[in-house]
C-alpha positions in Angstrom: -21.3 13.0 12.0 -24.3 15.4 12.8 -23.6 17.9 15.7 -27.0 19.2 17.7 -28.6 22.0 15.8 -28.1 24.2 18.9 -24.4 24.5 17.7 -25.6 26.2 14.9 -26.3 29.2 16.8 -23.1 29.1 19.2 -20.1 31.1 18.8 -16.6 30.6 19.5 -16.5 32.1 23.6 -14.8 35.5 22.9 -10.9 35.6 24.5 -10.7 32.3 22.4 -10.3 34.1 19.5 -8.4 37.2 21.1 -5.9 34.7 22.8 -5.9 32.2 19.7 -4.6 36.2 17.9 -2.3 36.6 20.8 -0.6 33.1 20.5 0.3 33.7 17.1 2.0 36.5 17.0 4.1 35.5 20.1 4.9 32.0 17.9 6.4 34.7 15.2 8.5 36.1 17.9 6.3 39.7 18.3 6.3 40.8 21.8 2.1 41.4 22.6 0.6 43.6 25.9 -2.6 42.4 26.5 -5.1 44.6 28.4 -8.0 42.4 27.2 -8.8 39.6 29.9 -9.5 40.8 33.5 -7.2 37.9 35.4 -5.6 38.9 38.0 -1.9 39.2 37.9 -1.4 39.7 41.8 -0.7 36.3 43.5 -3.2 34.5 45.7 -2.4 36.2 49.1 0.3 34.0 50.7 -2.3 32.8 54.2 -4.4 31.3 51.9 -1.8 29.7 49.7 -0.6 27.8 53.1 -3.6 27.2 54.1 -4.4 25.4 50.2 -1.1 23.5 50.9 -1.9 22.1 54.4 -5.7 21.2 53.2 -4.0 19.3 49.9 -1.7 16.8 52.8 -4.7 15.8 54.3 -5.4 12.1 52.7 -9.5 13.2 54.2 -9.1 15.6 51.2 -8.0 13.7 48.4 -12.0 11.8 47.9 -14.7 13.3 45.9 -16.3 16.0 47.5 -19.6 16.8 47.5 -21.4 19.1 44.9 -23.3 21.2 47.8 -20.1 21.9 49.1 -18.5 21.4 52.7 -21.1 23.1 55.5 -17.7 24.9 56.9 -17.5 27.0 54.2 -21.3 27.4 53.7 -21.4 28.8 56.9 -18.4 31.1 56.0 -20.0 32.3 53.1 -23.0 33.4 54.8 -20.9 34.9 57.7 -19.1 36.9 55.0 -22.3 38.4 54.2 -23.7 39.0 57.2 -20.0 40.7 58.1 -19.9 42.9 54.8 -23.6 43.6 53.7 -25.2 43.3 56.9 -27.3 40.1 55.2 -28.4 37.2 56.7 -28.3 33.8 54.9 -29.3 30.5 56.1 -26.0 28.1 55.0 -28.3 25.3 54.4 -31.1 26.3 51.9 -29.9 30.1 50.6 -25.9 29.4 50.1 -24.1 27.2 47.3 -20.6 27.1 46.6 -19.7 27.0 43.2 -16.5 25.9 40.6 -16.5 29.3 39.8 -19.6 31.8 39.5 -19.2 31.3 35.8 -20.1 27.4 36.0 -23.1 28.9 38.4 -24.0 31.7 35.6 -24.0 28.8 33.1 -26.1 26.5 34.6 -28.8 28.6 36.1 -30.5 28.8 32.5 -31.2 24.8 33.2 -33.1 25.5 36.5 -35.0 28.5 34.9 -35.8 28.2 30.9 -38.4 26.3 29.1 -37.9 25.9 25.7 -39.6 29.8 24.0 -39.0 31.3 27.6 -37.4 34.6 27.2 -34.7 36.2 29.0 -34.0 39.9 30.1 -29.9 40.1 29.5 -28.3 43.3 29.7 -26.0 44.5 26.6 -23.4 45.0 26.6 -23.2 42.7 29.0 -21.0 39.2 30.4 -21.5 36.7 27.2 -22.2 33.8 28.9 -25.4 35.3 30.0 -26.4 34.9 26.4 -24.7 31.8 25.5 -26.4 30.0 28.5 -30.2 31.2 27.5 -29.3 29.9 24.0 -28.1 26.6 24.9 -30.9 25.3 27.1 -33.8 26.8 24.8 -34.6 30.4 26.0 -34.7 33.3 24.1 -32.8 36.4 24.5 -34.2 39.9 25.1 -31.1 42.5 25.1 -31.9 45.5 27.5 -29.8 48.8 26.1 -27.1 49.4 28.5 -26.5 53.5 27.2 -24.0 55.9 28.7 -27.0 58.4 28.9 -28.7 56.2 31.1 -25.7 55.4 33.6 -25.3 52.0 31.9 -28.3 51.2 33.9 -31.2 49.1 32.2 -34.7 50.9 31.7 -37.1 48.1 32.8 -40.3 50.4 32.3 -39.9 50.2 28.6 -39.7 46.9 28.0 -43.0 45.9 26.4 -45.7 43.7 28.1 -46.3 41.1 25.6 -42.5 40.0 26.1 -42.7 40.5 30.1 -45.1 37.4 29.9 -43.0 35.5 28.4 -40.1 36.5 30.5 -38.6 33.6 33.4 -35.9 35.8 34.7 -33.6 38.6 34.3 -29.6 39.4 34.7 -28.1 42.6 36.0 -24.5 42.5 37.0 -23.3 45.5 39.2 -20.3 46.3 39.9 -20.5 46.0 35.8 -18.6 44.4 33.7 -17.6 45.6 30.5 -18.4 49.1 31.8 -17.6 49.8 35.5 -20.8 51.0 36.1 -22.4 50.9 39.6 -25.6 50.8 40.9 -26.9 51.7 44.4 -29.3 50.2 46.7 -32.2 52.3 45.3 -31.6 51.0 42.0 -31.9 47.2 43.9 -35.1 48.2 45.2 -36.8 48.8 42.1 -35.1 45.7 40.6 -36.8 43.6 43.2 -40.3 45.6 42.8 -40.2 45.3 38.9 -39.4 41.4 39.5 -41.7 40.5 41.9 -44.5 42.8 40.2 -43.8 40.5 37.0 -43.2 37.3 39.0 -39.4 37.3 37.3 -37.0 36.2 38.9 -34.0 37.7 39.4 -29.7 37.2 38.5 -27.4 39.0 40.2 -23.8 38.8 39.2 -21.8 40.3 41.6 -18.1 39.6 41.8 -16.4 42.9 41.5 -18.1 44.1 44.9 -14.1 44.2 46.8 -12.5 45.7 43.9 -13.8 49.2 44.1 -12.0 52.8 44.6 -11.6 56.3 45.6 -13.2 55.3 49.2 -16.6 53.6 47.4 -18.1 50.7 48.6 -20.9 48.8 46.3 -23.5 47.3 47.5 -25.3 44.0 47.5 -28.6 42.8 45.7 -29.2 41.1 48.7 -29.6 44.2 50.7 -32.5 45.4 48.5 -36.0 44.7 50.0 -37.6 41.5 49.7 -34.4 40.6 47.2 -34.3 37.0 48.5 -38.0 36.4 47.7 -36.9 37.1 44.2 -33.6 36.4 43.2 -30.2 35.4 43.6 -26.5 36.6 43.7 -23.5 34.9 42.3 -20.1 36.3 43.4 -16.6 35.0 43.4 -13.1 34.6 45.0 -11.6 35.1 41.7 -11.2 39.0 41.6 -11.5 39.5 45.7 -8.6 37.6 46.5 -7.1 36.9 43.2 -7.8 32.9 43.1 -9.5 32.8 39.5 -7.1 29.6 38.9 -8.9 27.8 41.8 -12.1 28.2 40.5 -14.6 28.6 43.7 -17.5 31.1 44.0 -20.9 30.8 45.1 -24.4 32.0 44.7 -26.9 32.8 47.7 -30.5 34.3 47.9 -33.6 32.5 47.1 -33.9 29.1 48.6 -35.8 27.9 45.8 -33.4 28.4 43.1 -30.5 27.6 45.3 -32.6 24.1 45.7 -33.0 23.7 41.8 -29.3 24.8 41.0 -28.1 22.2 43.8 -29.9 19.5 42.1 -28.4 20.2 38.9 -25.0 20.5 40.2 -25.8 17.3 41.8 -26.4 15.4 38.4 -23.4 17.5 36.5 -20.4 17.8 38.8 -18.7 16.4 41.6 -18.2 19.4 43.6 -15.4 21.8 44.8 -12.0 20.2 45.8 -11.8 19.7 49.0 -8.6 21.7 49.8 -9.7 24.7 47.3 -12.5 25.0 50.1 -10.5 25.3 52.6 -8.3 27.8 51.2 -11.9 29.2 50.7 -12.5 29.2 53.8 -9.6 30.9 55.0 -9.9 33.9 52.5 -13.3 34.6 53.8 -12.5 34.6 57.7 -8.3 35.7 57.5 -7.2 39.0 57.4 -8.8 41.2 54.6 -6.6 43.8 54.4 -5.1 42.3 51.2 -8.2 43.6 49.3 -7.0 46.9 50.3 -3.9 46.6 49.3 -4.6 44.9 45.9 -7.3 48.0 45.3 -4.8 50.6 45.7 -2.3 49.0 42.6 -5.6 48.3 40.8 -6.6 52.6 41.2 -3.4 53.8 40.3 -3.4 51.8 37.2 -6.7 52.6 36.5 -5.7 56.4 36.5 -2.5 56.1 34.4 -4.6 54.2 32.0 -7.8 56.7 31.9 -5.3 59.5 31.5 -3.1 57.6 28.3 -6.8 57.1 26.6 -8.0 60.6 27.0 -4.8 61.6 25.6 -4.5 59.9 22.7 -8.3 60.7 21.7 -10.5 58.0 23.5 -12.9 59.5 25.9 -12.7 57.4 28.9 -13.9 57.9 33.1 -12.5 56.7 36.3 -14.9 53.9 37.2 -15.9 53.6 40.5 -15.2 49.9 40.6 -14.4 46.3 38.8 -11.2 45.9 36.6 -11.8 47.8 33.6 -11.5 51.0 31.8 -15.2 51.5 29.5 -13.2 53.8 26.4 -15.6 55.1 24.0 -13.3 55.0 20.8 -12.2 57.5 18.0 -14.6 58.2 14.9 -13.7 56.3 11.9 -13.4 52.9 13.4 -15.5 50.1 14.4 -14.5 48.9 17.6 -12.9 45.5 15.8 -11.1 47.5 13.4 -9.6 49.8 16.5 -9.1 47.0 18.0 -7.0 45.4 14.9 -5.2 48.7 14.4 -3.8 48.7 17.9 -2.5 44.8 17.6 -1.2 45.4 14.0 0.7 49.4 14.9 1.3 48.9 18.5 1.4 45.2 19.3 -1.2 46.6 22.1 -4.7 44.0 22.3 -7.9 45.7 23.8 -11.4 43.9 23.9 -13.9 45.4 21.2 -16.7 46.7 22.8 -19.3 44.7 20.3 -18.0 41.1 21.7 -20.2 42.6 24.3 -23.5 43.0 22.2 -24.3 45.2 19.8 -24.7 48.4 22.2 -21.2 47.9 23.3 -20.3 49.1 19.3 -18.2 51.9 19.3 -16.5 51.3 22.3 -13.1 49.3 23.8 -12.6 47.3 27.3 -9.2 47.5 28.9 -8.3 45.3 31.9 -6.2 46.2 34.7 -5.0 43.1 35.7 -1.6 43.6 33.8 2.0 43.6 35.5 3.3 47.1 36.2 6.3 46.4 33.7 3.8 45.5 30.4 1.4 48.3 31.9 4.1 51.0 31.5 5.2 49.3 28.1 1.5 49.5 26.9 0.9 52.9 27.6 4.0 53.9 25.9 3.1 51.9 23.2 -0.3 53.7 22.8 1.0 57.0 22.8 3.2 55.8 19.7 0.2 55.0 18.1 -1.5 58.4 19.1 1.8 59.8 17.5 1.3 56.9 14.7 -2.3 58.0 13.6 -1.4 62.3 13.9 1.3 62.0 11.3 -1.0 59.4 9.1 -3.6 62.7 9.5 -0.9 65.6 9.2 0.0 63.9 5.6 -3.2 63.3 4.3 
């Protein structure tokens, strides 16, 4: 049997491996803390749970829904908008629900790539930015994502001859692997670059409600003449802790929104009907559960910046998402670090070159662990501070 040469090219999504690892050593019986996959471990808030439950007894619900999505909830999506960012959306032609921004993410490359098209991706940066642009024909062009630089990309250097070739670009802010942020000035030259280069742009944006230490990020969509140029994909995965329930959406430009409908329209049957309305009432019910889920997330966040400076990572506070950016000892490539911790400590982080080649030298550490395996982690890599001094002290 002869697979499509695309394969060729495609690697194994990355937490396959890491929880493939994680499996086997639990089969031998080894207790594991994972810090590596940013799911959250706080339960859907319980309002939306009965209102998922009371949606699912409604016989109207069992049928295929539609891939555009119910016009309830596109009208609560652009609501939410209007309420948080102060952005207007029309529900109709610049909001789409999606099974999950990822599927979005994914699928955009069909709307947007010829085959030789290039793409602007950030690394390190989400790998299925990458994987996407590969699988539909495009060709990837990695913008260095440096501490220096504020993990921010530097769009004046990249060279003419490949902005001509260029269809569109991805920034993701709140940023995921590095908590970076970026702030409306930053948006507006986005949208100036783009539209200067008639590129179009990709906003990945689901880490905008999990932010600290009183800072609120802001929206692409906020950014002059931003829905002339691009879109934003968010999600109720990491808001309101429903990554199971796959829903998210994407809103901005009504021409992509039109194109990404139409592919939707040909590859999916749409949301199910009762994850809507749970939808639904996550977006208009009370939001003070973000709060409330923010201030577990901060406190954990400071134990576990505090445990990585100890032990002789440099790490910051980031301002928002779910993870801790550590910059790792010398001596190590990130995998190996990454190996040592599993194989001393029983401890799994995320190397920071799954990520792309600038995320070398580096780990990611998710917060979205139980407060129990959080304290037992931490405890666990100080043994391995202790571990590695007395391997040093005898040599």
């Amino acid at each position: 049997m002869r697979m499509a040469k695309r394969m060729e090219h495609i690697q194994p999504y990355l937490f396959v491996e890491i929880l493939k690892n994680i499996a086997e050593k639990r089969a031998r019986g080894e207790e594991i803390i994972s810090f590596a996959i940013g799911d959250p471990d706080i339960p859907t808030p319980a309002h939306i749970l009965d209102r998922l439950c009371q949606a699912a007894q409604n016989p109207d619900n069992h049928h295929y829904p539609e891939s555009n999505g119910l016009s309830e909830l596109r009208k609560t999506i652009a609501e939410w908008y209007k309420k948080r960012f102060n952005v207007n959306l029309d529900p109709e032609k610049e909001v789409l629900p999606l099974i999950g921004s990822k599927e979005g993410i994914a699928h955009i490359a069909l709307c947007l790539v010829d085959p030789g098209d290039i793409v602007l991706l950030p690394d390190p940066g989400y790998p299925v930015y990458s994987i996407s642009t590969l699988l539909f024909g495009g060709t990837p062009y990695f913008m260095p994502l440096t501490k220096e630089k504020y993990y921010l990309p530097q769009l004046d250097i990249i060279p003419k001859d490949i902005l001509k070739k260029t269809k569109y670009l991805w920034i993701n802010y709140p940023n995921n692997p590095t908590g970076a942020v970026a702030n409306l000035e930053f948006f507006n030259k986005v949208t100036e670059f783009a539209q200067k280069n008639n590129i179009a742009i990709c906003h990945d944006a689901p880490y905008t409600e999990v932010a600290f230490d009183n800072y609120r990020p802001v929206s692409l969509m906020q950014a002059e003449k931003a829905k002339e140029t691009g879109v934003e994909f968010h999600s109720l995965s990491k808001s309101y802790n429903m990554a199971g329930w796959r829903i998210g959406m994407v809103v901005g430009n009504a021409e992509i929104i039109t194109a990404l409908k139409k592919i939707k329209s040909n590859l999916d049957s749409g949301i199910p009907k009762a994850i809507q309305y749970a939808a639904i009432e996550a977006l208009n019910g009370p939001q003070d559960c973000i709060q409330q889920h923010n201030v577990i997330y901060q406190r954990r966040r400071d134990l576990v910046v505090d445990i990585l400076n100890n032990i002789g990572l440099k790490a910051e506070p980031s301002k928002a998402s779910l993870y801790v950016w550590a910059e790792i000892p010398e001596g190590y490539t990130s995998a190996e670090f990454a190996n040592n911790l599993l194989e001393q400590v029983g401890v799994v982080v995320t190397p920071g070159i799954g990520y792309g080649k600038n995320g070398e030298g580096y780990v990611r550490l998710s917060l979205t662990i139980p407060d129990a395996g959080l304290v037992k982690g931490l405890s666990r890599l100080s043994q391995w501070r202790d571990t590695r001094n007395k391997f040093k002290s005898k040599s």
